[in-house]
C-alpha positions in Angstrom: 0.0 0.0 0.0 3.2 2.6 -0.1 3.3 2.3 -3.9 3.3 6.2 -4.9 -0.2 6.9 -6.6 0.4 8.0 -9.8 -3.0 9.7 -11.8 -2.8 10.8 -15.2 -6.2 11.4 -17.7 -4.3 8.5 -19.8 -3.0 5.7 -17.0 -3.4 5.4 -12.9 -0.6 3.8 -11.4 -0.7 2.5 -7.9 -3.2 2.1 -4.7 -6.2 4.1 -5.2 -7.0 3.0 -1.5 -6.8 5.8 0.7 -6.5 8.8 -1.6 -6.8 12.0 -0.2 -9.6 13.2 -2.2 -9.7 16.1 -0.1 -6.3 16.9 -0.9 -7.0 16.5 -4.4 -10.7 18.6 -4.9 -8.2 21.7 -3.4 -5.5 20.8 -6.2 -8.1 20.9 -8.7 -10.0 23.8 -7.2 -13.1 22.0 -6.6 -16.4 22.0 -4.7 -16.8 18.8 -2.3 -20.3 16.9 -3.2 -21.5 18.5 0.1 -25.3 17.7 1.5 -26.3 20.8 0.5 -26.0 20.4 -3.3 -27.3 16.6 -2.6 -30.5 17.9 -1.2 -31.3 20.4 -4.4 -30.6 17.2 -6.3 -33.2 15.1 -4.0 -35.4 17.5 -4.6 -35.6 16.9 -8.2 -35.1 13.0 -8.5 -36.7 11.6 -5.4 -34.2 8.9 -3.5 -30.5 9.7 -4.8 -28.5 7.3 -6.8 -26.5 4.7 -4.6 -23.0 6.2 -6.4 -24.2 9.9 -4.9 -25.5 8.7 -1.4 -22.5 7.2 -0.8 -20.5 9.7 -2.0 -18.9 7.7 -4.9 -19.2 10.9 -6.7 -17.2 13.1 -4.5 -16.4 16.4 -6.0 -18.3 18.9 -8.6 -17.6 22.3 -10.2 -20.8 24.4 -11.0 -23.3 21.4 -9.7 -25.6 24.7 -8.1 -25.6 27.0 -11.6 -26.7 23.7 -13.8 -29.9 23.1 -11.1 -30.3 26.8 -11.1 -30.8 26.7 -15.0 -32.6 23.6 -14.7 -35.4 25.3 -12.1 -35.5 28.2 -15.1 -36.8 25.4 -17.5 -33.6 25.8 -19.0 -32.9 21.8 -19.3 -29.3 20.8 -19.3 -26.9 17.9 -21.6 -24.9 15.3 -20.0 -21.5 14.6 -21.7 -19.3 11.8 -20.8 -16.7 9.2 -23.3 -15.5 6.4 -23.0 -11.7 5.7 -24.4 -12.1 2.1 -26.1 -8.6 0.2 -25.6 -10.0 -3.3 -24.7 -12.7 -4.5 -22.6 -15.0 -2.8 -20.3 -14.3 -3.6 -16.2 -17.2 -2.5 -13.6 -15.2 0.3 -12.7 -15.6 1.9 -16.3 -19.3 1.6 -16.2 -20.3 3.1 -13.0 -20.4 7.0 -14.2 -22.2 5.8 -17.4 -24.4 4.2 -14.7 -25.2 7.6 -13.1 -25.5 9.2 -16.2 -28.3 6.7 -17.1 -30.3 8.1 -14.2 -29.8 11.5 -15.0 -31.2 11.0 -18.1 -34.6 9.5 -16.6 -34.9 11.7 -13.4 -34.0 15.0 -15.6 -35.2 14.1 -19.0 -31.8 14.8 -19.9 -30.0 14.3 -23.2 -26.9 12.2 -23.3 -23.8 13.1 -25.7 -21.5 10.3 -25.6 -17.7 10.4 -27.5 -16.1 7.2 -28.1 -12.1 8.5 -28.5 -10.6 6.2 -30.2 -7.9 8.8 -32.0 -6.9 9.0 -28.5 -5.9 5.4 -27.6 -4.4 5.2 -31.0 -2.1 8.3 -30.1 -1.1 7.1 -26.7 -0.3 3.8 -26.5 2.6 2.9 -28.5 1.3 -0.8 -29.7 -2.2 0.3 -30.0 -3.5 -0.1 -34.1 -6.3 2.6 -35.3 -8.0 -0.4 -36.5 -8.2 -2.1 -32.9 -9.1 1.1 -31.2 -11.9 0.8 -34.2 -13.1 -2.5 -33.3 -13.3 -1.7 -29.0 -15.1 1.1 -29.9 -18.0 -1.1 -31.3 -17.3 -3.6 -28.5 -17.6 -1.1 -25.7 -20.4 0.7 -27.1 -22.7 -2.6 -26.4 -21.8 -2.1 -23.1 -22.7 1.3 -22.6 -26.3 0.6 -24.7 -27.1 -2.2 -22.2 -27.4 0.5 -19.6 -31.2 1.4 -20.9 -30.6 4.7 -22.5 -32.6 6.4 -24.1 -32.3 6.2 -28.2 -34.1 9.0 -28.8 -32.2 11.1 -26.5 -28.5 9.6 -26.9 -25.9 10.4 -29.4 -22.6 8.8 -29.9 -19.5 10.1 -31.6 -16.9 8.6 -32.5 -14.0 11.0 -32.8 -12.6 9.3 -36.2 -16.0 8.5 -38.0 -17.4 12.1 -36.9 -14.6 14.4 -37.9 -17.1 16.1 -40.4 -19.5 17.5 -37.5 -16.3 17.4 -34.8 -13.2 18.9 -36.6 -14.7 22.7 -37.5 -15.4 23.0 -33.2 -12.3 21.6 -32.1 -10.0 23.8 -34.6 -11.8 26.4 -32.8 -11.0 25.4 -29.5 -7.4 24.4 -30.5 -6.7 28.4 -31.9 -7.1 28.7 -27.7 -4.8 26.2 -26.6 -1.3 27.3 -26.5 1.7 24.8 -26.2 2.5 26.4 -23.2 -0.8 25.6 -21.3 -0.9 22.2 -23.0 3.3 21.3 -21.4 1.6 22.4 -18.0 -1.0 20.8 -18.0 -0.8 17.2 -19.2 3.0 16.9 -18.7 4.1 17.3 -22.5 7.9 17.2 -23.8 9.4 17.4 -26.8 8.6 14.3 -27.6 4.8 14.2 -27.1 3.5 13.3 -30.6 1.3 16.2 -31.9 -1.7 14.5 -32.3 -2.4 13.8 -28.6 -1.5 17.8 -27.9 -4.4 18.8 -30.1 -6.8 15.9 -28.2 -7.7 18.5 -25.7 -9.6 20.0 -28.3 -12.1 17.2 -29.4 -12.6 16.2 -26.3 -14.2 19.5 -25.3 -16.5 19.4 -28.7 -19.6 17.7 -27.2 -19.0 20.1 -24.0 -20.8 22.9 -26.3 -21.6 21.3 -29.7 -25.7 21.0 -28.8 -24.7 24.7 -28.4 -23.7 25.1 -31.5 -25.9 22.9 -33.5 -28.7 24.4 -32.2 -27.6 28.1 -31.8 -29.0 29.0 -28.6 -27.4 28.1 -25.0 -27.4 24.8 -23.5 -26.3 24.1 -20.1 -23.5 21.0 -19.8 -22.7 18.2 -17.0 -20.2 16.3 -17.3 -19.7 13.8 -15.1 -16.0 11.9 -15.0 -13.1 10.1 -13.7 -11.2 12.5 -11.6 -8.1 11.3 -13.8 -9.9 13.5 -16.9 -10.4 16.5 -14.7 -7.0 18.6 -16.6 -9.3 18.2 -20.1 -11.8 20.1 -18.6 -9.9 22.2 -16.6 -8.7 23.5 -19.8 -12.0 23.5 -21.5 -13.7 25.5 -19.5 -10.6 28.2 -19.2 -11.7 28.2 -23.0 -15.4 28.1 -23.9 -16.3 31.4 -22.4 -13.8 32.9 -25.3 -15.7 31.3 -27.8 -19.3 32.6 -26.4 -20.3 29.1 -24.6 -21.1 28.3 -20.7 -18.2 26.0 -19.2 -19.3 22.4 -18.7 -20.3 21.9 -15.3 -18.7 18.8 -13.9 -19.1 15.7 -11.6 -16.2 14.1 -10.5 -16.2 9.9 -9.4 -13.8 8.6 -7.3 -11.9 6.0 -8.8 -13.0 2.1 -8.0 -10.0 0.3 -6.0 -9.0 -3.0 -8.0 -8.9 -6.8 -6.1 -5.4 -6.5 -5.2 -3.9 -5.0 -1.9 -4.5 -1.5 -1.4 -6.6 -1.3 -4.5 -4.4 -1.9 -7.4 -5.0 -1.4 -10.6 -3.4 -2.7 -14.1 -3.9 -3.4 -17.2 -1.4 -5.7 -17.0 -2.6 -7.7 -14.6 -6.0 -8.7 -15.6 -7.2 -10.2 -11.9 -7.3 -6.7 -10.5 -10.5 -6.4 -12.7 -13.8 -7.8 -12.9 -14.4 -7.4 -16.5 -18.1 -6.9 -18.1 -18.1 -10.4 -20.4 -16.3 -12.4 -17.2 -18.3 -15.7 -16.5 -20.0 -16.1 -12.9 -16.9 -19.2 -12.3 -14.7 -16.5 -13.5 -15.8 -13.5 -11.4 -16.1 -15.9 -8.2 -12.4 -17.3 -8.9 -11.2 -13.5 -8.9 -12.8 -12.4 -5.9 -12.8 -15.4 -3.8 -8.6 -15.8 -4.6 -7.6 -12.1 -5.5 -10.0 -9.6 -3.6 -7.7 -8.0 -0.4 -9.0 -8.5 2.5 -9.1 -6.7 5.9 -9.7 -9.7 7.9 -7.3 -12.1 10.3 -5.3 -14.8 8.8 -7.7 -17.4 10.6 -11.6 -17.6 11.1 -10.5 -17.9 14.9 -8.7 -15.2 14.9 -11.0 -12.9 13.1 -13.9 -13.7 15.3 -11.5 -12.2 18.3 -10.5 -9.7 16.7 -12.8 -8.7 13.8 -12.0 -7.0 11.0 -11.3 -3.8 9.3 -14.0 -3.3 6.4 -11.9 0.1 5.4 -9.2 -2.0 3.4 -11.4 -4.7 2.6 -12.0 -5.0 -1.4 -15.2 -6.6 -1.3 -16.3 -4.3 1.2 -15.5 -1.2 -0.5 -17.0 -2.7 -3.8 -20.8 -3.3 -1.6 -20.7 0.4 0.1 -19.6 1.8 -2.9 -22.6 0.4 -5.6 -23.6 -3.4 -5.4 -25.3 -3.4 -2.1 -27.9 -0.5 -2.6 -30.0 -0.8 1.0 -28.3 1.4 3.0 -29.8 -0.3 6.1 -28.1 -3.6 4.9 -24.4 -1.9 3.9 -24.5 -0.8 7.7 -25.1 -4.3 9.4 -22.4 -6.2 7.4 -19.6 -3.1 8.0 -20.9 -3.6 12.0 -20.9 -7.8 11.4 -17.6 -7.6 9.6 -15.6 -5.2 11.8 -16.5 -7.2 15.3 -16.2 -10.6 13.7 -19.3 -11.9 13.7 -18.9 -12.1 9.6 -16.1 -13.7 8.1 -14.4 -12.8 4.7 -15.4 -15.6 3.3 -19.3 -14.8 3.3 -18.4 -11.3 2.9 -16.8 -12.2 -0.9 -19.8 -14.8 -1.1 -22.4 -11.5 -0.9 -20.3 -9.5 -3.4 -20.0 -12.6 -5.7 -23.5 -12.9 -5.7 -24.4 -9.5 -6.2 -21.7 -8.8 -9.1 -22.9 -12.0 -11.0 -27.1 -11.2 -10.7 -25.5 -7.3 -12.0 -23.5 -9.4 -14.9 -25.8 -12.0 -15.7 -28.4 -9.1 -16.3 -26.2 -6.8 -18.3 -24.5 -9.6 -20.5 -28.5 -10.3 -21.7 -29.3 -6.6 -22.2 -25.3 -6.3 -24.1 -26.8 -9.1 -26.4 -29.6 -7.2 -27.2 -28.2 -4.4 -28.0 -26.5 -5.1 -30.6 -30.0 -5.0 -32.7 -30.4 -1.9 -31.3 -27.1 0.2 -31.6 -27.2 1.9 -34.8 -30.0 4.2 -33.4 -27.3 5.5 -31.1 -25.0 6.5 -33.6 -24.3 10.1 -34.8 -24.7 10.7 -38.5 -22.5 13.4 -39.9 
């Protein structure tokens, strides 16, 4: 758990365990996810989304303008993407799972960019033409969520250059190499294409905007990993006439491994969308970190500590939605009355009644997929 957290909007290195997300919303200059805000939001939807209740989503800018625009009738977009460089893992899905219910509490429409220029720029081995094919894979995944067809768009940056490319040469004219090296990190050798990325990802953040030539308020919830893109669109969009995205930032899903892990390379840190119910209880049962005692005897003495505990962590952050229920296993688990092996039992059964449902619904959308997709 001392590895050095490294977070970039293109890789996470390290334990994402612990982070100091405090420390981080000051870095980034943003508002904590207080009870206030949550309360304008219950006020709207009813019951809050498991991922807000339990503070999943931890950080916003502008959350209080977009509600104030919404109680104007002024109805906001959501924008959020989805970088396709293989499969889909649980931990990519959750904020496409809270920008599902956005869209049915707010009536909201969705804007959804599939980058594969990007994974094609960054990652050395990475062939346009796989980037291509994940993009199509992924999107099934994002489709099984329920959206809405008649209210969801999705670009994909290489196929929608005719609509994308005339807004994003207008935000580029913005974006100065300077800005761009202090931002994200670049050198001399930082290929050009991913230095002018900036500026198609912040094209759905206004393109409704432009399209339809009036103002339309934008949320954007994301990774806090992608939060320098938008740091750097919104220094922009006012100079080109356009509200800056508002934004919802997620905390980032720990892997299986101690101290919450996660790597590409080391696909048991992941419990990917396709993986088989044998699969996803061989993962958790032998690679999930536990907080318990090295024997059941031992761990009803002395009980356990549910705060470094994967499977855990995985219940209170989505799987186990009854707030009444997360409550009595953390008190069970903590004085040992539960042991870690029924506490992996509960998430194994909750993650494969989640999979078993989404795998049928990620079948069936491929019938359904090409009303999704944008048409220059």
């Amino acid at each position: 758990m001392t590895d050095k957290l490294v977070i970039t909007p293109w890789e996470i290195k390290g334990s994402v365990m612990g982070v100091d997300y405090e420390k981080l919303m000051k870095e980034f200059g943003a508002d904590a996810l207080n009870e206030q805000v949550l309360a304008r939001m219950r006020k709207h939807t009813g019951q809050l989304h498991v991922l807000l209740r339990r503070k999943f989503f931890v950080s916003h800018r502008d959350l209080n303008w977009i509600l104030d625009e919404f109680e104007k009738g002024n109805k906001f977009y959501i924008y959020t993407g989805r970088g396709p460089s293989g499969p889909m893992h649980l931990g990519h899905l959750l904020p496409f799972m809270l920008c599902k219910w956005l869209q049915d509490r707010f009536g909201a429409e969705m804007w959804i960019q599939m980058s594969d220029d990007e994974k094609f720029l960054v990652k050395p081995d990475m062939k346009l033409e796989d980037a291509q094919k994940w993009t199509e894979d992924n999107v099934l995944d994002i489709i099984a969520l329920g959206f809405d067809p008649k209210k969801t768009h999705i670009f994909v940056d290489t196929k929608n250059a005719k609509t994308m490319y005339p807004q994003a040469v207008r935000v580029a004219k913005h974006l100065n190499l300077s800005t761009a090296k202090s931002v994200f990190g670049f050198t001399g050798e930082t290929n050009v294409g991913i230095a002018f990325y900036t500026a198609m990802q912040s094209v759905l953040a206004f393109l409704p905007s432009a399209l339809s030539g009036k103002q339309i308020p934008c949320l954007v919830p994301l990774g806090l990993d992608q939060d320098p893109h938008f740091r750097v669109c919104r220094d922009i969009m006012p100079k080109l006439g356009y509200h800056k995205p508002a934004v919802l930032h997620a905390k980032f899903l720990s892997g299986l491994g101690e101290g919450g892990k996660m790597s590409a390379s080391l696909p048991n840190s992941a419990i990917y969308l396709i993986d088989s119910e044998k699969v996803v209880a061989d993962k958790i049962k032998r690679h999930a970190f536990s907080g318990g005692q090295k024997t059941a005897e031992e761990q009803r003495k002395l009980g356990a500590n549910p705060e470094i505990d994967v499977s855990y962590q995985w219940l209170q952050a989505f799987f186990e939605d009854d707030d009444e229920r997360i409550k009595k296993i953390h008190e069970e688990y903590k004085s040992g009355k539960m042991l870690t092996s029924e506490l992996k039992q509960i998430l194994i059964d909750k993650v494969n009644a989640f999979l078993k449902n989404h795998q049928a619904e990620r079948e069936k959308a491929k019938e359904k997929v090409d009303k999704f997709w944008w048409k220059d």
